[in-house]
Each structure stands twice: as C-alpha cells, then as structure tokens.
mmCIF file of the N, C-alpha and C atoms, coordinates in Angstrom:
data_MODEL
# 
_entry.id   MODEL 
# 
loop_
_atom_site.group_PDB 
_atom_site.id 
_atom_site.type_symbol 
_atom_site.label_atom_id 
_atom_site.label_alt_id 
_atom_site.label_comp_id 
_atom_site.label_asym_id 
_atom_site.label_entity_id 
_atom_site.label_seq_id 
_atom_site.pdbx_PDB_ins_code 
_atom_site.Cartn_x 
_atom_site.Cartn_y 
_atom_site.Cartn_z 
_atom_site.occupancy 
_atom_site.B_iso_or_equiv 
_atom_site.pdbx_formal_charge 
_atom_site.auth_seq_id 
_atom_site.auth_comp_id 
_atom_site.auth_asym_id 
_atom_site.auth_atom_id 
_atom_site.pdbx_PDB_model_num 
ATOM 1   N N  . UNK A 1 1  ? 0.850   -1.170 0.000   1.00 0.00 ? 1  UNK A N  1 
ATOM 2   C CA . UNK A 1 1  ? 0.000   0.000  0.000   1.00 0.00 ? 1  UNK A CA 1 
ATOM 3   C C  . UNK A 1 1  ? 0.901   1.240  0.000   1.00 0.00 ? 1  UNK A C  1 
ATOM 4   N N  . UNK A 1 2  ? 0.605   2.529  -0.851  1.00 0.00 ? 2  UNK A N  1 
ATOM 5   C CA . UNK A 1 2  ? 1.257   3.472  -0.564  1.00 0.00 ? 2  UNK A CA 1 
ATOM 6   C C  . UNK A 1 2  ? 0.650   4.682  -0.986  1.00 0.00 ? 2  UNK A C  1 
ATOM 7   N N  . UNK A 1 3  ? 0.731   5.822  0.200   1.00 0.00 ? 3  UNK A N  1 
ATOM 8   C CA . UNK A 1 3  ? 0.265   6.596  0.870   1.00 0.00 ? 3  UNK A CA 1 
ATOM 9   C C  . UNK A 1 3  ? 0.638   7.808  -0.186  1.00 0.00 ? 3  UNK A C  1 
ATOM 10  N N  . UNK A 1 4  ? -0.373  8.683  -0.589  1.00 0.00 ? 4  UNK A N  1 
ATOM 11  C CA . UNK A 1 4  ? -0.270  9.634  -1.541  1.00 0.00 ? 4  UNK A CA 1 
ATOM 12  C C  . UNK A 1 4  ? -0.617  11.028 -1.107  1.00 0.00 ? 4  UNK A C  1 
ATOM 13  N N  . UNK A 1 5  ? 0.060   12.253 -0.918  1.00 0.00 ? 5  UNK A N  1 
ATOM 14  C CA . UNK A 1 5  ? -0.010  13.197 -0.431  1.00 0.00 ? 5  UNK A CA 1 
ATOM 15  C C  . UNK A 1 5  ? -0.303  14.047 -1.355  1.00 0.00 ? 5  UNK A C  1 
ATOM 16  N N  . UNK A 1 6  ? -0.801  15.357 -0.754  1.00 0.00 ? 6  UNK A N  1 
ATOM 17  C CA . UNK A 1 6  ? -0.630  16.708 -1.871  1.00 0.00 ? 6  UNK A CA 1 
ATOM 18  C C  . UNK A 1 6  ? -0.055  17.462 -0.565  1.00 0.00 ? 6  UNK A C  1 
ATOM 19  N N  . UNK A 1 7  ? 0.542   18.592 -1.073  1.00 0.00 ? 7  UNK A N  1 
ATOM 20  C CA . UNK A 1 7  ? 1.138   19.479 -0.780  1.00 0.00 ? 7  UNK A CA 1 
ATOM 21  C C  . UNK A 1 7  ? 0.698   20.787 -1.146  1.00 0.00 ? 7  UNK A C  1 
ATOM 22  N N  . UNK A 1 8  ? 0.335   21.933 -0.623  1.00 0.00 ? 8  UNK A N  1 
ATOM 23  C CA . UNK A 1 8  ? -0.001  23.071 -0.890  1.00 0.00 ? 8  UNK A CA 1 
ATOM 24  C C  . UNK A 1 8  ? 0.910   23.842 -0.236  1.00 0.00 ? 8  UNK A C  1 
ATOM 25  N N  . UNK A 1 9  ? 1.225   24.388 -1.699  1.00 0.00 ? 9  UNK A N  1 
ATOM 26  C CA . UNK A 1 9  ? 2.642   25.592 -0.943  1.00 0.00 ? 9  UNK A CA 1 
ATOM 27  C C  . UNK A 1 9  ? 2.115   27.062 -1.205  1.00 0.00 ? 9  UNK A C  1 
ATOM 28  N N  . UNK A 1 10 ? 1.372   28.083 -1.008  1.00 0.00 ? 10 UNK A N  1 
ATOM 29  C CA . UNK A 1 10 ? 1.479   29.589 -1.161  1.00 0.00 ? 10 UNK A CA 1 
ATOM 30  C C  . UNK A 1 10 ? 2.601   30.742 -1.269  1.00 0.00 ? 10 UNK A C  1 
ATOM 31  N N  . UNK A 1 11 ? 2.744   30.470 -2.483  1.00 0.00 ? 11 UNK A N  1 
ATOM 32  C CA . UNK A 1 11 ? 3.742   31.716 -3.052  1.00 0.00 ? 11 UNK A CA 1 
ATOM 33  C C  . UNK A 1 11 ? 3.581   32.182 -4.214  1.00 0.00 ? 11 UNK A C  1 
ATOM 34  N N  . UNK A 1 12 ? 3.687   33.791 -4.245  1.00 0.00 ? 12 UNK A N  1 
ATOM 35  C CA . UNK A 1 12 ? 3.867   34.214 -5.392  1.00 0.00 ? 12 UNK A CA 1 
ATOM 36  C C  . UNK A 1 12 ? 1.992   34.668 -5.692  1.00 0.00 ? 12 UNK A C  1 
ATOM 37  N N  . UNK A 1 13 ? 1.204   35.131 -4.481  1.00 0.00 ? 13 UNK A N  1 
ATOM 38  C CA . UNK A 1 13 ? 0.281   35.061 -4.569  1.00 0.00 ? 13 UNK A CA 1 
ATOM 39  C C  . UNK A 1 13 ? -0.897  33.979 -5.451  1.00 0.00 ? 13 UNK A C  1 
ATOM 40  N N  . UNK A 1 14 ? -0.118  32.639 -5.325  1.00 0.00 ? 14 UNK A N  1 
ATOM 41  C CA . UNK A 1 14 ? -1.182  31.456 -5.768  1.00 0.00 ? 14 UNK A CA 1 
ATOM 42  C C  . UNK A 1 14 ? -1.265  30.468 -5.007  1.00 0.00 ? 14 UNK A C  1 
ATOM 43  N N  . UNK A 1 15 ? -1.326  28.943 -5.068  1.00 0.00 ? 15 UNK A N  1 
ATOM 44  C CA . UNK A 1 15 ? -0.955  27.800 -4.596  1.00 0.00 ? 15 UNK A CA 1 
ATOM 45  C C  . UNK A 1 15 ? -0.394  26.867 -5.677  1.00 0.00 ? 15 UNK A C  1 
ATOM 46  N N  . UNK A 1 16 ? 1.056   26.129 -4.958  1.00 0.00 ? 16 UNK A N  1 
ATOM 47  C CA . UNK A 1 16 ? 1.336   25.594 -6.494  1.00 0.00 ? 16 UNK A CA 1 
ATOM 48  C C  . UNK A 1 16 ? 1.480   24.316 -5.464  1.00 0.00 ? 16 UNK A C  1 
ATOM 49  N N  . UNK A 1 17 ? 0.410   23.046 -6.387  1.00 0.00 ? 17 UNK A N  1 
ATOM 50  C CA . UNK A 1 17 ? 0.102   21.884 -5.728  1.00 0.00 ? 17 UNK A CA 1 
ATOM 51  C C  . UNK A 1 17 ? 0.987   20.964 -6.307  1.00 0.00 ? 17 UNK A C  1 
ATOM 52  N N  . UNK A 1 18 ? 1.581   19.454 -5.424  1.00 0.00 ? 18 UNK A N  1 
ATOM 53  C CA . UNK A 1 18 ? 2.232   19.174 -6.099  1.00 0.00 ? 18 UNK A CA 1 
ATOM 54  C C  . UNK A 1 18 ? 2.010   17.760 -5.015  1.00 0.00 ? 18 UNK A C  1 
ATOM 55  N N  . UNK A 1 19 ? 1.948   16.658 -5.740  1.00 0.00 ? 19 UNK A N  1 
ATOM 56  C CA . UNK A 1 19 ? 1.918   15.256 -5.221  1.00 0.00 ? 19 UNK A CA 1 
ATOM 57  C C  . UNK A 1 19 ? 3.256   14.423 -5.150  1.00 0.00 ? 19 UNK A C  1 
ATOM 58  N N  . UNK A 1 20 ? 3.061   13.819 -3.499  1.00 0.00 ? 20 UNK A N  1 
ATOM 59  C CA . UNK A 1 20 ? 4.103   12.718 -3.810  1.00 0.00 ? 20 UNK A CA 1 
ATOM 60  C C  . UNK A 1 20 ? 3.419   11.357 -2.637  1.00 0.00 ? 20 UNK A C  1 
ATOM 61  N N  . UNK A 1 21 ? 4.746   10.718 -2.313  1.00 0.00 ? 21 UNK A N  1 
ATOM 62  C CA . UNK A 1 21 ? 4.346   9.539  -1.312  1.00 0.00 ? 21 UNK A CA 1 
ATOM 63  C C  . UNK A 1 21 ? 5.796   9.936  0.172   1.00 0.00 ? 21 UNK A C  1 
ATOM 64  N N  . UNK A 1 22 ? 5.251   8.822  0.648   1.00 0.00 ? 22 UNK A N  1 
ATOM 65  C CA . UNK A 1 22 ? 6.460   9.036  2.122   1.00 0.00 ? 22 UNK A CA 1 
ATOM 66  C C  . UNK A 1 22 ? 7.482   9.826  1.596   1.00 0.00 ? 22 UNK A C  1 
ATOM 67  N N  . UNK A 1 23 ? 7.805   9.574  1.149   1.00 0.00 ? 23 UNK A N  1 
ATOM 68  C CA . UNK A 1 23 ? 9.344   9.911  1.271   1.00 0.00 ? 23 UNK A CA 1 
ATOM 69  C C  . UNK A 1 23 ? 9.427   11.629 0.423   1.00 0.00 ? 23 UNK A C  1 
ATOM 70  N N  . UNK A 1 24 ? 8.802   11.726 -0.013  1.00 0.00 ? 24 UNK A N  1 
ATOM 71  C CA . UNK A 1 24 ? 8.713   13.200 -0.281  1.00 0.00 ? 24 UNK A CA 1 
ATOM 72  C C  . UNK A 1 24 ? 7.742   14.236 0.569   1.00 0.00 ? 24 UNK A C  1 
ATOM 73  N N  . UNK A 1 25 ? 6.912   13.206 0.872   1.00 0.00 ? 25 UNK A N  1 
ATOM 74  C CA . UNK A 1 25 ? 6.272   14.555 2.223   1.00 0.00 ? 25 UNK A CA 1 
ATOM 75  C C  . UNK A 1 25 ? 7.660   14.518 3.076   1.00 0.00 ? 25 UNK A C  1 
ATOM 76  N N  . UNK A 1 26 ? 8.430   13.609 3.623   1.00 0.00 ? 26 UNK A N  1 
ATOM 77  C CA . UNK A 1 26 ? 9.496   13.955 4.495   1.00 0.00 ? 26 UNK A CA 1 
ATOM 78  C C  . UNK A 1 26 ? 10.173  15.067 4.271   1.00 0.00 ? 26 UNK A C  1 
ATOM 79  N N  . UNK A 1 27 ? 10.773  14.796 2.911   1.00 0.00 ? 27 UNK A N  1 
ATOM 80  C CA . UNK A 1 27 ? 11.615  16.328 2.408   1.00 0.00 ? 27 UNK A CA 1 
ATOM 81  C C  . UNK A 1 27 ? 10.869  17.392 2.071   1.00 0.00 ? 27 UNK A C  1 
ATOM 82  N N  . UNK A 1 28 ? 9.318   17.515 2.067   1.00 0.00 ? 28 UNK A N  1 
ATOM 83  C CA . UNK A 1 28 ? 8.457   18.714 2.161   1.00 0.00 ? 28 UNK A CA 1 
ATOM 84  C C  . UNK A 1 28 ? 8.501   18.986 3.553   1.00 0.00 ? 28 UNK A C  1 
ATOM 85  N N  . UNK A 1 29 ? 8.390   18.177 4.694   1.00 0.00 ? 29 UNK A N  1 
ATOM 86  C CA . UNK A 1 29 ? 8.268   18.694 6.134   1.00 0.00 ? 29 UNK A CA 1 
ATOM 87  C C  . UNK A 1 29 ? 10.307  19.288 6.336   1.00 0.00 ? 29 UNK A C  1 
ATOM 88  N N  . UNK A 1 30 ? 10.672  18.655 5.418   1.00 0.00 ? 30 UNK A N  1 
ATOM 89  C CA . UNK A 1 30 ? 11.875  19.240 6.248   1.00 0.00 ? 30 UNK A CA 1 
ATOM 90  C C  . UNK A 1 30 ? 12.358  20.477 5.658   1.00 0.00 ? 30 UNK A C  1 
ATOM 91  N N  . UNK A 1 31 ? 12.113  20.720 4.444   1.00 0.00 ? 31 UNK A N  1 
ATOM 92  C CA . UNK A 1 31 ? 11.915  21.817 3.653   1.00 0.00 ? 31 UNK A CA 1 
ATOM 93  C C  . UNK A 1 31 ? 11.261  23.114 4.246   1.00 0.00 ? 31 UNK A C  1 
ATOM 94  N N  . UNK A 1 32 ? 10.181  22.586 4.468   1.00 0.00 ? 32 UNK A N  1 
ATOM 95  C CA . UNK A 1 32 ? 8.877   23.818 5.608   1.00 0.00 ? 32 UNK A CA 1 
ATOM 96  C C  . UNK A 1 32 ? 9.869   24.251 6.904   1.00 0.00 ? 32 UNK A C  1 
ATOM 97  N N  . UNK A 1 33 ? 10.460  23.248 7.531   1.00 0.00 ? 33 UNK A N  1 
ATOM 98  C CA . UNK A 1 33 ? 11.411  23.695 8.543   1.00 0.00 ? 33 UNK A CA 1 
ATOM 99  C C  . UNK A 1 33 ? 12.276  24.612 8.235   1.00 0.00 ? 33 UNK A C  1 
ATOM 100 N N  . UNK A 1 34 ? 12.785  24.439 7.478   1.00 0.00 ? 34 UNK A N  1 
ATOM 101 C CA . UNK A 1 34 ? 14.334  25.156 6.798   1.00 0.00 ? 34 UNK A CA 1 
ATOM 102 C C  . UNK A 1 34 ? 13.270  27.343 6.708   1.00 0.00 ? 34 UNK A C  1 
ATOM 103 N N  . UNK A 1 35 ? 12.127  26.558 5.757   1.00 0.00 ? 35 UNK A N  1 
ATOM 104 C CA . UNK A 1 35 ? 11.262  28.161 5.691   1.00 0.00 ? 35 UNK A CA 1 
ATOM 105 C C  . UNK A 1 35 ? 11.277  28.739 6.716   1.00 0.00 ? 35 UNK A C  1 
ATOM 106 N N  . UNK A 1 36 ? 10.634  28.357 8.226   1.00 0.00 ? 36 UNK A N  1 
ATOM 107 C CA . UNK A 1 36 ? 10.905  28.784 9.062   1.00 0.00 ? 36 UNK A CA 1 
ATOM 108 C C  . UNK A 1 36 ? 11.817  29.360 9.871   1.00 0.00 ? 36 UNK A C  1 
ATOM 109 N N  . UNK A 1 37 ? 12.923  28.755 9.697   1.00 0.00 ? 37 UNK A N  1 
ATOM 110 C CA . UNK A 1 37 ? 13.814  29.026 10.227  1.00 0.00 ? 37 UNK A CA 1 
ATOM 111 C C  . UNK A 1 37 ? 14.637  30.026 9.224   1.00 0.00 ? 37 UNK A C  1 
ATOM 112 N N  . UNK A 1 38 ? 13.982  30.411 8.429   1.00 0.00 ? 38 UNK A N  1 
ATOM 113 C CA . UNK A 1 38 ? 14.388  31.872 7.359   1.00 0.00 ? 38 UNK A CA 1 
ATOM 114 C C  . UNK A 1 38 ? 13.114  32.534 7.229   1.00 0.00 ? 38 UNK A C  1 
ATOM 115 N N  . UNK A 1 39 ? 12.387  32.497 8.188   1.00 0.00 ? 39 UNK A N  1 
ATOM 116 C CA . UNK A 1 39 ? 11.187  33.326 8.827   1.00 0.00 ? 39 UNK A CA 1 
ATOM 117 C C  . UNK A 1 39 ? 10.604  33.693 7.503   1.00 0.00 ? 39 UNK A C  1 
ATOM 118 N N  . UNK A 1 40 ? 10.460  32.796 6.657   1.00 0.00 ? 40 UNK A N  1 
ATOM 119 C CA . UNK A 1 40 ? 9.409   32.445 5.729   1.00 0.00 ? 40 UNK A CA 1 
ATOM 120 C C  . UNK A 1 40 ? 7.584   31.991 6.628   1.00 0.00 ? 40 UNK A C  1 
ATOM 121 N N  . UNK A 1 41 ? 6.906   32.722 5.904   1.00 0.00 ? 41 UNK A N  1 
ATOM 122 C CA . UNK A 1 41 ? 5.490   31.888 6.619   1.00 0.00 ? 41 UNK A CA 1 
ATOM 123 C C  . UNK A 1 41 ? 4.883   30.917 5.939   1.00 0.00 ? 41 UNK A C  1 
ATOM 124 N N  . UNK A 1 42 ? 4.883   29.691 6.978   1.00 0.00 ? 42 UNK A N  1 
ATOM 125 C CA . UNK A 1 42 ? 3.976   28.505 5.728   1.00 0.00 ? 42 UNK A CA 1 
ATOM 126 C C  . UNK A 1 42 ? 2.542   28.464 6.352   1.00 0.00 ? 42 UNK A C  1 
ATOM 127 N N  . UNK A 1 43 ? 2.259   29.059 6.858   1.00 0.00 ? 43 UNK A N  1 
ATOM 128 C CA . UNK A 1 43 ? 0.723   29.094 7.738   1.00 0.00 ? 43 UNK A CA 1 
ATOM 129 C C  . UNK A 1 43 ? -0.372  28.832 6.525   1.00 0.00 ? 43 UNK A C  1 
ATOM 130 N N  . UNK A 1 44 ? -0.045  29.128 5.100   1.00 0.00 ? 44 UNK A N  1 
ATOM 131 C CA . UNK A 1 44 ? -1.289  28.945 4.392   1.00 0.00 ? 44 UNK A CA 1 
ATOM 132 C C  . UNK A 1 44 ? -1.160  27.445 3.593   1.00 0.00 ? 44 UNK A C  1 
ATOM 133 N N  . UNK A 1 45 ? 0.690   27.491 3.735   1.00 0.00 ? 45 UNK A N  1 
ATOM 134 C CA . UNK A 1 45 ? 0.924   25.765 3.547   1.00 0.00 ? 45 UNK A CA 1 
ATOM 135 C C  . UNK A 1 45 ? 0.415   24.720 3.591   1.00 0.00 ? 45 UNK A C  1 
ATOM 136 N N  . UNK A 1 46 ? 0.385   23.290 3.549   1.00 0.00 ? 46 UNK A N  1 
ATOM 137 C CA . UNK A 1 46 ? -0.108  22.237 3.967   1.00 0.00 ? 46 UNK A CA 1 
ATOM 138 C C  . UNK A 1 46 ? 0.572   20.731 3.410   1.00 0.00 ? 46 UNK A C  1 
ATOM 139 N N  . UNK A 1 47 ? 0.574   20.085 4.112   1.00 0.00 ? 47 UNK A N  1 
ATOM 140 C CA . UNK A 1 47 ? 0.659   18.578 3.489   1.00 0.00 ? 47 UNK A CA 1 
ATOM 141 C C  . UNK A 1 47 ? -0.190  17.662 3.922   1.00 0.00 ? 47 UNK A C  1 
ATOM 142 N N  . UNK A 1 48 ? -1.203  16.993 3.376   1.00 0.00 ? 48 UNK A N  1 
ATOM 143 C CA . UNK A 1 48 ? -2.106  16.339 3.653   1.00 0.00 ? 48 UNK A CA 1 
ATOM 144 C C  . UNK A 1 48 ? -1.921  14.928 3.058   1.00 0.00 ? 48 UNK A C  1 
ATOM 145 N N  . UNK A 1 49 ? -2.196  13.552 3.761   1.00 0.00 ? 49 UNK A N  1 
ATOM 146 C CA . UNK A 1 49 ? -2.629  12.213 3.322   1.00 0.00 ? 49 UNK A CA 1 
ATOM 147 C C  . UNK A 1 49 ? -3.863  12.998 1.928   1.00 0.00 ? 49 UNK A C  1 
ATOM 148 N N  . UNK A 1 50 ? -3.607  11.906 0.770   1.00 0.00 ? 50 UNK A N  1 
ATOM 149 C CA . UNK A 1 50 ? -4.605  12.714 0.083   1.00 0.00 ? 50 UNK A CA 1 
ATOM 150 C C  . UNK A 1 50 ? -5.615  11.036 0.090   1.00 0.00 ? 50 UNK A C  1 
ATOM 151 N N  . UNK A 1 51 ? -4.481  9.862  -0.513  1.00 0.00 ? 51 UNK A N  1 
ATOM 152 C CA . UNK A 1 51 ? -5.485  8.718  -0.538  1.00 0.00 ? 51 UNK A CA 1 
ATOM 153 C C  . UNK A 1 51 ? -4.358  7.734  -0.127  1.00 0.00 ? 51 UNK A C  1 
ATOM 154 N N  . UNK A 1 52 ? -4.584  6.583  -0.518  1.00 0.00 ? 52 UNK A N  1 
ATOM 155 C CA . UNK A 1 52 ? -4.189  5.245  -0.350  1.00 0.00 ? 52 UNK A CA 1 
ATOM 156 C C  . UNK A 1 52 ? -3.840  4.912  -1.896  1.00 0.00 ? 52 UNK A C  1 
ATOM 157 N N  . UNK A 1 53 ? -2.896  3.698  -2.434  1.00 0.00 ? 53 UNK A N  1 
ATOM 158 C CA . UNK A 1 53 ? -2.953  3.675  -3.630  1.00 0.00 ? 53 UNK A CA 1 
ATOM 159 C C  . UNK A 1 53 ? -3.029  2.005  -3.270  1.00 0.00 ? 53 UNK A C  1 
ATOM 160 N N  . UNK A 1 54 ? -3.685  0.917  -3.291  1.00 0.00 ? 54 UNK A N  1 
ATOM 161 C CA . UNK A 1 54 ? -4.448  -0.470 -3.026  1.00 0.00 ? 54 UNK A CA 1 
ATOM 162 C C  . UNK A 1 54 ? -4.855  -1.374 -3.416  1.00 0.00 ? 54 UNK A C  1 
ATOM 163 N N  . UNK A 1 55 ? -4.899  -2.344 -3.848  1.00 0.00 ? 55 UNK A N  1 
ATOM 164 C CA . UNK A 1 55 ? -5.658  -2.967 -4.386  1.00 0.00 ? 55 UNK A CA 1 
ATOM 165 C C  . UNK A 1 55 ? -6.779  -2.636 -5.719  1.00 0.00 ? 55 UNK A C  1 
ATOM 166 N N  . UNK A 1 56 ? -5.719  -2.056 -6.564  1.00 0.00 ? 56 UNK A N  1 
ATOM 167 C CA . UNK A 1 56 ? -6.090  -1.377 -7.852  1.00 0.00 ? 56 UNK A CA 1 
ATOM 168 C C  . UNK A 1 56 ? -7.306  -0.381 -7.935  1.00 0.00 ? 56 UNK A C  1 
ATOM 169 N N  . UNK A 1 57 ? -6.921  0.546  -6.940  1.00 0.00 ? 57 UNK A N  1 
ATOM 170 C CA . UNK A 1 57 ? -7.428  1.346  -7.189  1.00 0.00 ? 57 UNK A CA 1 
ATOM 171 C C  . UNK A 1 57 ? -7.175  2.599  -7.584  1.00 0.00 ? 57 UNK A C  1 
ATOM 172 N N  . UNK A 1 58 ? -6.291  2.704  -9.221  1.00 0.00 ? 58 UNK A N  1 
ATOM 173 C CA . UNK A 1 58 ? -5.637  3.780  -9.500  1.00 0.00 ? 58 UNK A CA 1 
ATOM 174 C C  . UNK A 1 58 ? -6.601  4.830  -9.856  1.00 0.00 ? 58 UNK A C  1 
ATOM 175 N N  . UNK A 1 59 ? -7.611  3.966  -10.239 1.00 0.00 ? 59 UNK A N  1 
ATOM 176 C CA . UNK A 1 59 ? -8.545  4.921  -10.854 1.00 0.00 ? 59 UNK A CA 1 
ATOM 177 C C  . UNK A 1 59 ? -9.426  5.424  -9.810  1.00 0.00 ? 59 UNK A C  1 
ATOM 178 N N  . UNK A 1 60 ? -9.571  5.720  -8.783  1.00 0.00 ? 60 UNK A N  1 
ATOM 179 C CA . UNK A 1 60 ? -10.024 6.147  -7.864  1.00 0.00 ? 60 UNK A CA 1 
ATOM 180 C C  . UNK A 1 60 ? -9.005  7.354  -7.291  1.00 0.00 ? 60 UNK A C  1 
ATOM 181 N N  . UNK A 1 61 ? -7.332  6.843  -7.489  1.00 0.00 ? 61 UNK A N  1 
ATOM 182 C CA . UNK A 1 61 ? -6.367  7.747  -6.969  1.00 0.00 ? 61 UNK A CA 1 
ATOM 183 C C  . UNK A 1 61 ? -6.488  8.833  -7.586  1.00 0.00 ? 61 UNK A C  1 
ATOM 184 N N  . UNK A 1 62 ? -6.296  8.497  -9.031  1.00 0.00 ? 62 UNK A N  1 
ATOM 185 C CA . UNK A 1 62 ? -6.500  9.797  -10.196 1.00 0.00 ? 62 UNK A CA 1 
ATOM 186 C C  . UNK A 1 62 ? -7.410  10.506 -10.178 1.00 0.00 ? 62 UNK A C  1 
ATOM 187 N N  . UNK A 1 63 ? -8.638  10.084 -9.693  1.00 0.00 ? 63 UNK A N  1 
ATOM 188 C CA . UNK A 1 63 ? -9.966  10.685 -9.489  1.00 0.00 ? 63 UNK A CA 1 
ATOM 189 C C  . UNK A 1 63 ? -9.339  11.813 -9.053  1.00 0.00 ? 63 UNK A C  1 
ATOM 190 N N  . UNK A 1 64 ? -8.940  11.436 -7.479  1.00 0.00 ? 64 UNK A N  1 
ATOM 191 C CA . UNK A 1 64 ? -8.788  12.579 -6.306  1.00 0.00 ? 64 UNK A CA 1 
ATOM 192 C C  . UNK A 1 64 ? -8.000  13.496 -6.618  1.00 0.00 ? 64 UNK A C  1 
ATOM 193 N N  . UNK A 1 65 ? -6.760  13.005 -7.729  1.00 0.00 ? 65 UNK A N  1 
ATOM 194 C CA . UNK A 1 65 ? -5.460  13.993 -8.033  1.00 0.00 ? 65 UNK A CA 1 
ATOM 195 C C  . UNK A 1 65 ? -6.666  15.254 -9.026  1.00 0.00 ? 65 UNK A C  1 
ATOM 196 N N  . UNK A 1 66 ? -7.215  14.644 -9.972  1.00 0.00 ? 66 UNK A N  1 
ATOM 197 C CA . UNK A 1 66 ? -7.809  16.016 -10.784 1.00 0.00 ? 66 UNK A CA 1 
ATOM 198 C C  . UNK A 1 66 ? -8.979  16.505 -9.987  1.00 0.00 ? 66 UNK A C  1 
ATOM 199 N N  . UNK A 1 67 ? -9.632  16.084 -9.243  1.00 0.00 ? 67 UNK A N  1 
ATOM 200 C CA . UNK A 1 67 ? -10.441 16.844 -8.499  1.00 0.00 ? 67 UNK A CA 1 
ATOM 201 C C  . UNK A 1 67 ? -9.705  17.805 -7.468  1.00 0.00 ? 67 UNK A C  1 
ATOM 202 N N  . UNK A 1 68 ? -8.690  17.777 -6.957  1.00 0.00 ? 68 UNK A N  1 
ATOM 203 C CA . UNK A 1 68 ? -7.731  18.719 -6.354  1.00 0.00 ? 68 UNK A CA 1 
ATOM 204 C C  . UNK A 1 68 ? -6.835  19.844 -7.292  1.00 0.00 ? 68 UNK A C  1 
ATOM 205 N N  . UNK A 1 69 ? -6.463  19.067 -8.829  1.00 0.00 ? 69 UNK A N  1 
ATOM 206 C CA . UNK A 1 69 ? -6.336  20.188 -9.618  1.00 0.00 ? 69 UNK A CA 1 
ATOM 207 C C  . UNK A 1 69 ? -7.175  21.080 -10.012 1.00 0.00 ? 69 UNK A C  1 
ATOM 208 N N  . UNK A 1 70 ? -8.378  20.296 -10.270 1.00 0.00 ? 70 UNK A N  1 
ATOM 209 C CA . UNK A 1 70 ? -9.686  21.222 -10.595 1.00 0.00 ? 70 UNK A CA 1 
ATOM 210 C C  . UNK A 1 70 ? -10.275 22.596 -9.504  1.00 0.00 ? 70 UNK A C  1 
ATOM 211 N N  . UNK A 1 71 ? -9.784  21.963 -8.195  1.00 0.00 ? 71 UNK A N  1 
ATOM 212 C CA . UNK A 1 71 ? -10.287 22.664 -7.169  1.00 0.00 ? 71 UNK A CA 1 
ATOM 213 C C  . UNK A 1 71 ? -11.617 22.364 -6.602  1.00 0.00 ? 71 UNK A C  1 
ATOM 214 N N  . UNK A 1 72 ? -11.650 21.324 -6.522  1.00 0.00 ? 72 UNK A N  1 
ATOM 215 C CA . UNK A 1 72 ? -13.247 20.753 -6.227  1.00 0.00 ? 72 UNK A CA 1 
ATOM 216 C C  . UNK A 1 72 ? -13.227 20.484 -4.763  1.00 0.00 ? 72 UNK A C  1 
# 
C-alpha cells in the first residue's frame, strides 16, 4: 500500500500543488522547517494524506489527483 499526499505551498500570490508519497512529504516537512527558520510563513501551507494507492485502485487515486487540480 502506498500513501499519496498533496502538498499546498502559497507563493507568489497562488498555490502551487504538487503530489508525492512518504518519502517526499518527508523532504516537504523538512523543507517547511528550513522556511521557518528563514522566517518564511507557511501558515497557508499544507501537506495532507490525500489517498491510499491499493488494491487497484488507481482509478479512484486519479480521481482525487484532478479533483484537487480542478479545485473541487
């Protein structure tokens, strides 16, 4: 099973979304640290579990990825 994130970063007055799994939310949380600590604000930031990827359910994953591009 593996765990699929989005990421919402605010800059540049937009959000620029961008998907991964473990191991890249890690280097997004450690990334967000580094902002902070160059008194960057991530308060409008986020990294969220978005789905599961399972027992073939890609087409359910993809669902969720364009309904988050779409903004739904």
């Amino acid at each position: 099973m593996t765990k699929i994130y989005i990421r919402k970063v605010y800059e540049n007055n937009k959000y620029t979304i961008s998907f991964g799994i473990d191991e890249d939310a890690k280097n997004w949380k450690a990334e967000e640290k580094e902002w902070i600590e160059q008194d960057f604000s991530v308060a409008d930031d986020s990294i969220e579990l978005l789905c599961e990827l399972k027992n073939n359910n890609l087409g359910e994953v993809l669902q969720k990825i364009n309904e988050e591009i779409r903004g739904e």
